[in-house]
C-alpha positions as CSV (number, residue, x, y, z in Angstrom):
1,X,0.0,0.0,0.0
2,X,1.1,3.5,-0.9
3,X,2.1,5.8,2.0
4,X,-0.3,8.8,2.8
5,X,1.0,12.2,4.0
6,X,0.1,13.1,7.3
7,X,-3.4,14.6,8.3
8,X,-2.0,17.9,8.4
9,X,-0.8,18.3,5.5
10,X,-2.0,17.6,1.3
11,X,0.3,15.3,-0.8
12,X,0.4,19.0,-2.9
13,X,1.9,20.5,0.0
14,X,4.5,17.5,1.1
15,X,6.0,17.4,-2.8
16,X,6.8,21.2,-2.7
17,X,8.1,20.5,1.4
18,X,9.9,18.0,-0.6
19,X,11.6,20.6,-3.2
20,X,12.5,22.9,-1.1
21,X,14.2,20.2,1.2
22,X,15.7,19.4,-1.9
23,X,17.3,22.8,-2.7
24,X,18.4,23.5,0.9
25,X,20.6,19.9,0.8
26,X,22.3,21.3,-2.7
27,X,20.4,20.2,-5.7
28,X,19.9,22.7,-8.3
29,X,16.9,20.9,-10.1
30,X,13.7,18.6,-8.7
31,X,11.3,17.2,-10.1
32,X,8.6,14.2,-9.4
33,X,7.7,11.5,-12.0
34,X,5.0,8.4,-11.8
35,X,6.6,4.8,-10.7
36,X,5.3,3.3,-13.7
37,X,7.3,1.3,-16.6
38,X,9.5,2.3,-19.4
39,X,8.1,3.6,-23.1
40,X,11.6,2.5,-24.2
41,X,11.6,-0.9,-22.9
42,X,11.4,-2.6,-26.4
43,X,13.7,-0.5,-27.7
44,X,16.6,-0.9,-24.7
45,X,16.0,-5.1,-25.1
46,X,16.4,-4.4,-29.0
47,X,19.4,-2.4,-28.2
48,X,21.3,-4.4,-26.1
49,X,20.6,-7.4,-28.6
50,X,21.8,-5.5,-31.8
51,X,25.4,-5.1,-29.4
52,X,25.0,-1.5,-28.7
53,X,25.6,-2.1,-25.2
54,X,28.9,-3.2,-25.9
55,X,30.6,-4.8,-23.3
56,X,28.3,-3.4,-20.7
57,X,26.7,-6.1,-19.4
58,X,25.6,-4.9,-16.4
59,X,23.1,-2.9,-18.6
60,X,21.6,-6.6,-19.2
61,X,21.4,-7.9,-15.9
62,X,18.3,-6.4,-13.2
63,X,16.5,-5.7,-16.8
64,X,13.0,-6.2,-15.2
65,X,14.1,-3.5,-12.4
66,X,15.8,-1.7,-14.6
67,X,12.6,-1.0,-17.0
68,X,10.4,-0.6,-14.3
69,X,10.8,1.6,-10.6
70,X,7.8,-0.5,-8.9
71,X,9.7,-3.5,-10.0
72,X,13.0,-2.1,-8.0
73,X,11.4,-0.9,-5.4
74,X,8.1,-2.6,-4.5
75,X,5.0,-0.7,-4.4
76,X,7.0,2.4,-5.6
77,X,4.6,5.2,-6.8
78,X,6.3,8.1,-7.2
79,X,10.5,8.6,-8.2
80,X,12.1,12.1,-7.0
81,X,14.9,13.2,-9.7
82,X,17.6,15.2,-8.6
83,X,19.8,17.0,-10.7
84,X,23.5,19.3,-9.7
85,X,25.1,21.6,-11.8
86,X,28.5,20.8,-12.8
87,X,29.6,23.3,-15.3
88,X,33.0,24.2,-15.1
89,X,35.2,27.1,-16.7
90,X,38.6,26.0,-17.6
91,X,41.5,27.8,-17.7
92,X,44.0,28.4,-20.3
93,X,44.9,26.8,-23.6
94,X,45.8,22.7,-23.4
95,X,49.3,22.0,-24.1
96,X,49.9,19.2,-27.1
97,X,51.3,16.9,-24.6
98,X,48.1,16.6,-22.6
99,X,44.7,14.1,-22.6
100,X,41.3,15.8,-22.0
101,X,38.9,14.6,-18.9
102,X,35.4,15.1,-19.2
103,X,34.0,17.8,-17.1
104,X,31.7,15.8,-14.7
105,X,35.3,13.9,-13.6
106,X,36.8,16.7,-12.6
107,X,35.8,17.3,-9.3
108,X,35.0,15.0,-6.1
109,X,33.3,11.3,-7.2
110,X,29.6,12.3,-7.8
111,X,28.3,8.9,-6.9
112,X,29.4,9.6,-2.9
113,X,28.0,13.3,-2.4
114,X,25.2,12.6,-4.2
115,X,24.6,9.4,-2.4
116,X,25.1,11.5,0.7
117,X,22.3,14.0,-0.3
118,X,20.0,11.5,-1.7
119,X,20.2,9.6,1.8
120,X,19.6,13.5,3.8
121,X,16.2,13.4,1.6
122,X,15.1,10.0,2.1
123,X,16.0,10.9,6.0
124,X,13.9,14.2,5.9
125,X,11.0,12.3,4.0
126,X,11.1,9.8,6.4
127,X,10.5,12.0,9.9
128,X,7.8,13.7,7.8
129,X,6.2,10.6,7.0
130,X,7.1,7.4,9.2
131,X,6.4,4.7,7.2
132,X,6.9,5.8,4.3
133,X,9.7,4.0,1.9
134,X,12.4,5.3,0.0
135,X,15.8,4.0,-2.1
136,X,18.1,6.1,-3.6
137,X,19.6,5.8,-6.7
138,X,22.6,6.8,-9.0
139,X,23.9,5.7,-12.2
140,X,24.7,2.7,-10.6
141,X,21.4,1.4,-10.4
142,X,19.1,-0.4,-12.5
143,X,17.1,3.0,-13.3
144,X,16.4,4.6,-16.5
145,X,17.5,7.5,-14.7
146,X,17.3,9.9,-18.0
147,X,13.6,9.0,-18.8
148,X,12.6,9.5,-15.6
149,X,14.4,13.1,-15.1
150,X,12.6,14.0,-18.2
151,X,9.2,12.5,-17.4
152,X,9.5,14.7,-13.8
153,X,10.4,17.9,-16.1
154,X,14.0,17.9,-15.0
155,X,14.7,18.5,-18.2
156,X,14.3,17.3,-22.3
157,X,16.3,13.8,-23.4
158,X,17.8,15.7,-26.1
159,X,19.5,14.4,-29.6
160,X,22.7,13.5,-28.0
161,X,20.7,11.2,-25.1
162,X,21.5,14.2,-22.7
163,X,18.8,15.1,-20.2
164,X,19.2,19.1,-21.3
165,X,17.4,22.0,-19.3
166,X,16.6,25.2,-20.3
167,X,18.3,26.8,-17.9
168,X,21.1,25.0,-16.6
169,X,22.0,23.1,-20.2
170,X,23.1,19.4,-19.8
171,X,26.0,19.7,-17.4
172,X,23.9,17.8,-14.9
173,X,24.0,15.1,-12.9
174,X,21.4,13.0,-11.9
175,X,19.8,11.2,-8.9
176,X,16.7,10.0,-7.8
177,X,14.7,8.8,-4.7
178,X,12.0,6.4,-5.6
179,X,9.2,6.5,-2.5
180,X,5.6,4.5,-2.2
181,X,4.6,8.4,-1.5
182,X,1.8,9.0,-4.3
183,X,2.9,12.4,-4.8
184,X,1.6,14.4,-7.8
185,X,3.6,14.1,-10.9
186,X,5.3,17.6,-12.8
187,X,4.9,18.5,-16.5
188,X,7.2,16.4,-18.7
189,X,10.0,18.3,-20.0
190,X,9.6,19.6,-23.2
191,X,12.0,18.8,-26.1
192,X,13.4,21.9,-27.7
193,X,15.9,20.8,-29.7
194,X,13.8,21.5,-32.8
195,X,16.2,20.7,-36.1
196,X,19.6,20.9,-34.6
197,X,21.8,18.8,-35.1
198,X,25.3,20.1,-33.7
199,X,26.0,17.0,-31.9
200,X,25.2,14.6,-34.2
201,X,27.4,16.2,-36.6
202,X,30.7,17.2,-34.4
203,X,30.7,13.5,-33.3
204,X,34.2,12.1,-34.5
205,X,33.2,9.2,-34.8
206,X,29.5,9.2,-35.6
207,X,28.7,7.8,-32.5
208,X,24.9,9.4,-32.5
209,X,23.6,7.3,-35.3
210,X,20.2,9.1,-35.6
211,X,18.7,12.0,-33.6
212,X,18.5,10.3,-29.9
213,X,20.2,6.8,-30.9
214,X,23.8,6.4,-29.4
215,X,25.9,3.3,-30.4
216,X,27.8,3.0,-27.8
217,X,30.6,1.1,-29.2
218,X,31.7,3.8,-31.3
219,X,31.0,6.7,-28.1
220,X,34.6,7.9,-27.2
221,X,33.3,8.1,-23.4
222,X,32.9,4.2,-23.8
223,X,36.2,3.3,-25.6
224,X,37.7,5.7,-23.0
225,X,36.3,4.3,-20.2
226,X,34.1,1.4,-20.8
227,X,36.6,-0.9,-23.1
228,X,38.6,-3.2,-21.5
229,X,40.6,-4.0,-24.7
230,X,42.9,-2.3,-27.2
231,X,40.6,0.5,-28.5
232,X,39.6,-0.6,-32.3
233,X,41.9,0.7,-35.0
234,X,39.0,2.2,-36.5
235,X,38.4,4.7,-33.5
236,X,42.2,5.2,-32.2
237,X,42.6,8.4,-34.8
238,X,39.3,10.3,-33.7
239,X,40.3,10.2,-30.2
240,X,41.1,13.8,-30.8
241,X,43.0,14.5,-27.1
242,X,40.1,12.6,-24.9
243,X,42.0,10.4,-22.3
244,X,38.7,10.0,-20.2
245,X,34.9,10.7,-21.3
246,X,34.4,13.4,-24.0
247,X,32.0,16.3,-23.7
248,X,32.0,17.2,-27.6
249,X,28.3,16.7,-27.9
250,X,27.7,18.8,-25.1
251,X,30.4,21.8,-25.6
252,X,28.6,22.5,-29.2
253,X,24.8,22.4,-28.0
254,X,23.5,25.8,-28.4
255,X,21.2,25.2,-24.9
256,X,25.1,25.0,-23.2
257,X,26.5,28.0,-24.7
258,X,24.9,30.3,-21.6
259,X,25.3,27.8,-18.6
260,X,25.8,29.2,-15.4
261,X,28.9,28.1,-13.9
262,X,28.3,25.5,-10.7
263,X,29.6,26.5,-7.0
264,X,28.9,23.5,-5.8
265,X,32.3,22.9,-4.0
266,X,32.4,18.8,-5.0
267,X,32.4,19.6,-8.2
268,X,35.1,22.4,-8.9
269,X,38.0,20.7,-11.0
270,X,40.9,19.2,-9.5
271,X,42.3,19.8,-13.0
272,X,42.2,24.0,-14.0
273,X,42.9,23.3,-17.5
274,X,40.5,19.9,-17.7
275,X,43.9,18.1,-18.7
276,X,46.1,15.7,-17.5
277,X,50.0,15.6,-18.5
278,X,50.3,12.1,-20.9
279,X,54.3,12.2,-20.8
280,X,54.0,12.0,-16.6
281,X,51.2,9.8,-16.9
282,X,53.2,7.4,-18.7
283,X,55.6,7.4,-16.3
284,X,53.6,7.2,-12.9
285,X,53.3,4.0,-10.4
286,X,50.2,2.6,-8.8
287,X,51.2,4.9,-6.2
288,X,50.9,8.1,-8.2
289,X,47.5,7.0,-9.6
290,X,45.8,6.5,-6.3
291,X,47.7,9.2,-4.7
292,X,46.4,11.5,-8.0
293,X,42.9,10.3,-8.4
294,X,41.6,9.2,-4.6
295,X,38.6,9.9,-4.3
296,X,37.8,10.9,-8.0
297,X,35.6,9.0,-10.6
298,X,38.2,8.9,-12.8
299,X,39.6,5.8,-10.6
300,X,37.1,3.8,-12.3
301,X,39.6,3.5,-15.2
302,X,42.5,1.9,-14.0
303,X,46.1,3.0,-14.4
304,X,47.3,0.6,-17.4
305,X,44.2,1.4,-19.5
306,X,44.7,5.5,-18.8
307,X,48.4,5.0,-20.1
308,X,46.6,2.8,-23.2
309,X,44.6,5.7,-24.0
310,X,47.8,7.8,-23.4
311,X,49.5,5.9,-25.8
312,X,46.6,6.4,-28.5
313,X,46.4,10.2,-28.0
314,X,50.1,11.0,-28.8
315,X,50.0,8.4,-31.6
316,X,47.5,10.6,-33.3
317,X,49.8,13.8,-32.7
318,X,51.9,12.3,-34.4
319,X,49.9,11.6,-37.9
């Protein structure tokens, strides 16, 4: 059975108690989506059958969670999605020698602070309503954590399979805290990217097959980060200088060209230039890695694999 709000208060009144607890903990965008199942779950199964995936199997396993909240969390009715601003301004001009990171690595490991805030909500909800029940979620979880953000309104799943705002662009990350609260659902986002198609056509390697589709295999965020093996021949020479992730689809969408910087302290770069050095990377230990990159998501690629991707990037320099 779905939890009720208390007798003093309308389910109207506890989701916008909700956002403003929201805003207070540090999230910059909130909105409330319906429990219910996937549109896309066809296409996801077709997706992952047709080797999009990759080597991501972990995209295949939990599929009946992963397609549906109630599913994940039983008698689920309602899914709270989160979203920080990461935007970053980077400094200076990147020296030849050097391997770009994506923007969202730069800073502290968004899966813990945003874990940390997500649990402060679900805590809050909680004392509001006992009895009520909550799980938090990241991109670590079987969620379809970009439809959902769009169904609440948190923003559009644009061309590039960003979730984009209107305000804050697609530097975002996401978050969610699915309840059994019934609370009322927002407006679905609307899409505005209208007949752009900047990302699909600055993709090196044509990654975005069609407005919205992503083959994976070919994304330099997965070869980067996601392969395991020698990154194909066919890719290594439109690497361009990414060593970890790539924001190419991003940095040309006109909905980015305005967004407000983030002051979010865990997310200001470790990195003022976005870059790391590839001649000293080459060269470090296990103990410069860990020493270099504790508590950063970029740990998630281990050191021999950087120093692969290393490799790659000054081969191309060299062409």
């Amino acid at each position: 059975m779905p939890a009720s709000a208390p007798e003093n208060i309308s389910m109207h009144e506890l989701s916008l108690q909700i956002k403003q607890q929201a805003k207070r903990i540090g999230f910059d965008l909130v909105g409330i989506a319906p429990a219910e199942p996937s549109r896309y779950q066809a296409y996801l199964r077709q997706w992952l059958d047709d080797g999009r995936g990759g080597n991501m199997e972990y995209l295949r396993r939990r599929f009946e969670e992963r397609i549906d909240p109630a599913r994940y969390v039983p008698d689920a009715k309602s899914v709270i999605c989160l979203a920080i601003n990461y935007c970053q301004k980077l400094e200076g001009s990147r020296s030849a020698a050097s391997g770009r990171v994506a923007r969202y690595a730069l800073g502290d490991d968004y899966h813990d602070f945003l874990k940390s805030r997500l649990h402060k909500l679900a805590d809050w909800i909680h004392s509001v309503v006992p009895g009520s029940q909550t799980r938090c979620a990241v991109d670590t979880a079987p969620v379809m954590e970009k439809e959902l953000a769009a169904r609440a309104g948190v923003g559009w799943l644009g061309k590039n399979t960003c979730i984009i705002n209107q305000q804050i662009g697609s530097w975002v990350l996401l978050g969610e805290v699915i309840t059994t609260l019934e609370l009322p659902p927002d407006e679905p986002a609307i899409d505005r990217c209208g007949t752009c198609r900047r990302c699909i056509d600055a993709c090196p390697t044509q990654a975005i097959t069609a407005p919205y589709q992503l083959d994976a295999r070919k994304c330099i965020s997965y070869l980067t980060i996601e392969l395991r093996d020698e990154i194909p021949a066919e890719y290594r020479g439109n690497l361009n200088d990414w060593i970890f992730g790539c924001d190419i689809c991003q940095e040309v969408c006109p909905w980015n060209s305005e967004a407000p910087i983030a002051s979010d302290p865990n997310v200001q770069t470790r990195f003022p230039d976005g870059t790391i050095n590839l001649q000293e990377l080459l060269n470090w230990r296990q103990e410069d890695y860990s020493r270099t990159f504790r508590g950063s998501p970029i740990k998630r690629v281990k050191l021999p694999i950087l120093q692969n991707n290393a490799r790659a990037i000054l081969e191309n320099a060299k062409q």
